[in-house]
C-alpha positions as CSV (number, residue, x, y, z in Angstrom):
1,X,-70.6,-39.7,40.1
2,X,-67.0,-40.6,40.9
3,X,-63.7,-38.7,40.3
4,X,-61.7,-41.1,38.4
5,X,-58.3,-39.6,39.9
6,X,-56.2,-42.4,37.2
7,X,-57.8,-40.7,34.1
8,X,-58.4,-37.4,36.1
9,X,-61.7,-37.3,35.0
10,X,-65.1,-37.4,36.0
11,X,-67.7,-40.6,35.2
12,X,-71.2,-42.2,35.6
13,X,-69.8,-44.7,38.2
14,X,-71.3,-45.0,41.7
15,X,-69.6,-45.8,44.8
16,X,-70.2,-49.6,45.2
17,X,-72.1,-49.0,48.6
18,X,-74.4,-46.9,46.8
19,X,-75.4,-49.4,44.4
20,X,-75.7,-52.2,46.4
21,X,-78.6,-50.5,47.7
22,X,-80.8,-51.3,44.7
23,X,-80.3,-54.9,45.4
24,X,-81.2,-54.6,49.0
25,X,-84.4,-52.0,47.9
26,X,-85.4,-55.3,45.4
27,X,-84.8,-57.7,47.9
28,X,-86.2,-56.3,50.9
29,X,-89.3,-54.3,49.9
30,X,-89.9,-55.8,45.8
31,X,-92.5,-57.8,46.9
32,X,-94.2,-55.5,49.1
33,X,-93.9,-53.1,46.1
34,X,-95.4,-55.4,44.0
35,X,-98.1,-56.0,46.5
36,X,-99.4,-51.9,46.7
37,X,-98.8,-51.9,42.7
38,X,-101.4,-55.1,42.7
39,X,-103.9,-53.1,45.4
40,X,-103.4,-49.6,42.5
41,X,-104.4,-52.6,39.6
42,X,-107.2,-53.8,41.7
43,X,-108.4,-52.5,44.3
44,X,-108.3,-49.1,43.5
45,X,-105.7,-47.5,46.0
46,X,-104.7,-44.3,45.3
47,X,-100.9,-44.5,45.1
48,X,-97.7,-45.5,46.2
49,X,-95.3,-43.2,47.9
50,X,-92.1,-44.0,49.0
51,X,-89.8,-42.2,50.9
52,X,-85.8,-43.2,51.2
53,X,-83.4,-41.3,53.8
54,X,-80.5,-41.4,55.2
55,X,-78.7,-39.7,58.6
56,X,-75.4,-39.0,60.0
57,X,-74.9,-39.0,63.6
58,X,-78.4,-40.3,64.6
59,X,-80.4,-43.4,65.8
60,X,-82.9,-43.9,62.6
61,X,-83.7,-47.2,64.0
62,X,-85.2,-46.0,67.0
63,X,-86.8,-43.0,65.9
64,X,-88.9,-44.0,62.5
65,X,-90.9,-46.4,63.8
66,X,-92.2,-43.6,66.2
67,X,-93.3,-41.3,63.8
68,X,-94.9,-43.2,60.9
69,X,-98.6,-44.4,60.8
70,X,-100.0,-47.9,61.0
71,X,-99.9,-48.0,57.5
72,X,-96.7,-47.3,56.8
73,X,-94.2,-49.5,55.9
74,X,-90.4,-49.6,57.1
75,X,-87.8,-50.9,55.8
76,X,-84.4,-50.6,57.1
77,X,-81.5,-50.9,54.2
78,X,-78.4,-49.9,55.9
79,X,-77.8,-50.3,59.5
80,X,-74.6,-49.1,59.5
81,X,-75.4,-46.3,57.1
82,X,-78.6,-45.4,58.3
83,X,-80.3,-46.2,55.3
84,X,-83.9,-46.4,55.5
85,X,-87.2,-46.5,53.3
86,X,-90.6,-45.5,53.9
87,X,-93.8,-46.8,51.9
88,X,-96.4,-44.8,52.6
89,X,-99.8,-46.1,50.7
90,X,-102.6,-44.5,50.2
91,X,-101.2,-41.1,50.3
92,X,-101.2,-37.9,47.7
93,X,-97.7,-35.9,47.1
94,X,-98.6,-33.2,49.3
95,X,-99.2,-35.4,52.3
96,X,-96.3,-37.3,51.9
97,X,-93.6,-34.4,51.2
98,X,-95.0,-32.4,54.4
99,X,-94.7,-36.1,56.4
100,X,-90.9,-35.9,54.8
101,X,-90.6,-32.5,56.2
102,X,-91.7,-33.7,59.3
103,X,-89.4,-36.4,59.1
104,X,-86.4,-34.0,58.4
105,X,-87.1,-31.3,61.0
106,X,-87.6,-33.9,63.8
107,X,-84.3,-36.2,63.1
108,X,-82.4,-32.4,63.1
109,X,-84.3,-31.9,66.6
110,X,-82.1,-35.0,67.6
111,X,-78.2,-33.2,66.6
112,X,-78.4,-35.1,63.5
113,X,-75.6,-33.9,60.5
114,X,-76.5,-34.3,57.2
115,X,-79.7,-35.7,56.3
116,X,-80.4,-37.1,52.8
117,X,-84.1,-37.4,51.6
118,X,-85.6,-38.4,48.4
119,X,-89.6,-39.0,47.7
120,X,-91.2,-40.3,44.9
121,X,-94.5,-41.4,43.8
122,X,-96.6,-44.0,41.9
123,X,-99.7,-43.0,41.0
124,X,-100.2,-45.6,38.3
125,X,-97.9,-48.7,37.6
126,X,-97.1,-47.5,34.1
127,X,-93.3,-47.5,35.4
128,X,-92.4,-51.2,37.2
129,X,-91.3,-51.3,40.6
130,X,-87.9,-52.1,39.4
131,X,-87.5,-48.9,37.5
132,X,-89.7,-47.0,40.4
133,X,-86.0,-48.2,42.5
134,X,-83.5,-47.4,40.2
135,X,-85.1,-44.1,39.6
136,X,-85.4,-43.5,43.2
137,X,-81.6,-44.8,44.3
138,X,-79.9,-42.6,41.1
139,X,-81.4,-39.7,42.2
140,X,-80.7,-40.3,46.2
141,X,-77.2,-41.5,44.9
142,X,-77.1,-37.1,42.6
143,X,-78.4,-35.9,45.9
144,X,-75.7,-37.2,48.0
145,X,-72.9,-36.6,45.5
146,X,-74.0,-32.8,45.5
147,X,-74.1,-32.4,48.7
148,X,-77.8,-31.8,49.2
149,X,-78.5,-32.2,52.6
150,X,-81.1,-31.3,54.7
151,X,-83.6,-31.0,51.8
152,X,-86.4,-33.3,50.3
153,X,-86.4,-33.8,46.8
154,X,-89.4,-34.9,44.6
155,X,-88.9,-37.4,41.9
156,X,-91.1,-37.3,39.1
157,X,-91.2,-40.5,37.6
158,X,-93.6,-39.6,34.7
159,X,-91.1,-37.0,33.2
160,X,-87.3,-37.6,34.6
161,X,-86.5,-34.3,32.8
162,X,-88.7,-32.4,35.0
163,X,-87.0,-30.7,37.7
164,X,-87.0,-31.8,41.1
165,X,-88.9,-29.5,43.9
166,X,-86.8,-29.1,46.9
167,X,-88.9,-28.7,50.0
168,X,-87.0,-27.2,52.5
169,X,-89.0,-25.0,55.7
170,X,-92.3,-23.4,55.0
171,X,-94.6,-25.2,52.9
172,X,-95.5,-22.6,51.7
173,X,-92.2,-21.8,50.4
174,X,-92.0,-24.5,48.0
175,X,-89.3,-24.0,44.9
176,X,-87.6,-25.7,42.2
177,X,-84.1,-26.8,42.3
């Protein structure tokens, strides 16, 4: 959300920046989206996770490519941002929110300053890949606005309402935000 300072008031608008990343997500990855959602349809792969992040003050280019598998897919949204997405196929929730915790703690290993990390997954393609980005960039978009750094949050993309879970240390430690 933005501070409207002429109205003093607070709206629904997005920073542009922020927004144009839905048209880079569509452009960049929608295809490869649709792709994983055609392998769900028909040749029964399990799901669909995706993972978008962002850092301050560190290299993502250098360092994702590194530590995800063969089967992993990047894509880089924002070079000058640091914007960067993750498809991870074949993977359940648990997998992928420890491999986002992985993610987090190593990037901090390299002096990074705030971190920004959303997951979500598609089990099914009851939701379109479109609304599987928007769903994914508004809540990256709350994340950032908040402050929320240095966390991974969990989208839920069957029930929006639901709360997010915030992953943040011991796996075991799991809560909701």
């Amino acid at each position: 959300m933005v501070y409207d300072e002429k109205r003093n008031i607070h709206t629904m608008s997005y920073p542009e920046e922020e927004v144009k990343l839905v048209k880079t997500m569509l452009d960049e990855m929608g295809t490869t989206l649709e792709f994983f959602y055609y392998l769900m349809n028909n040749k029964r792969e399990s799901s669909t996770m995706m993972i978008l992040l962002s850092a301050d003050d560190v290299n993502l280019e250098h360092l994702l490519p590194k530590w995800k598998r063969n089967t992993d897919v990047l894509f880089e949204l924002d070079r000058k941002r640091n914007v960067y997405v993750i498809l991870c196929q074949s993977t359940d929730n648990e997998g992928v929110k420890q491999f986002a915790e992985i993610l987090i703690a190593n990037i901090r290993l390299h002096s990074a300053g705030d971190i920004y990390c959303v997951v979500s997954e598609s089990k099914t393609t009851s939701s379109s890949s479109q609304e599987v980005i928007f769903k994914l960039v508004e809540r990256y978009i709350k994340i950032k606005d908040a402050g929320h750094a240095n966390k991974v949050f969990f989208t839920n993309l069957k029930n929006p309402e639901e709360a997010d879970v915030i992953y943040n240390g011991n796996p075991a430690h799991y809560r909701t935000h």
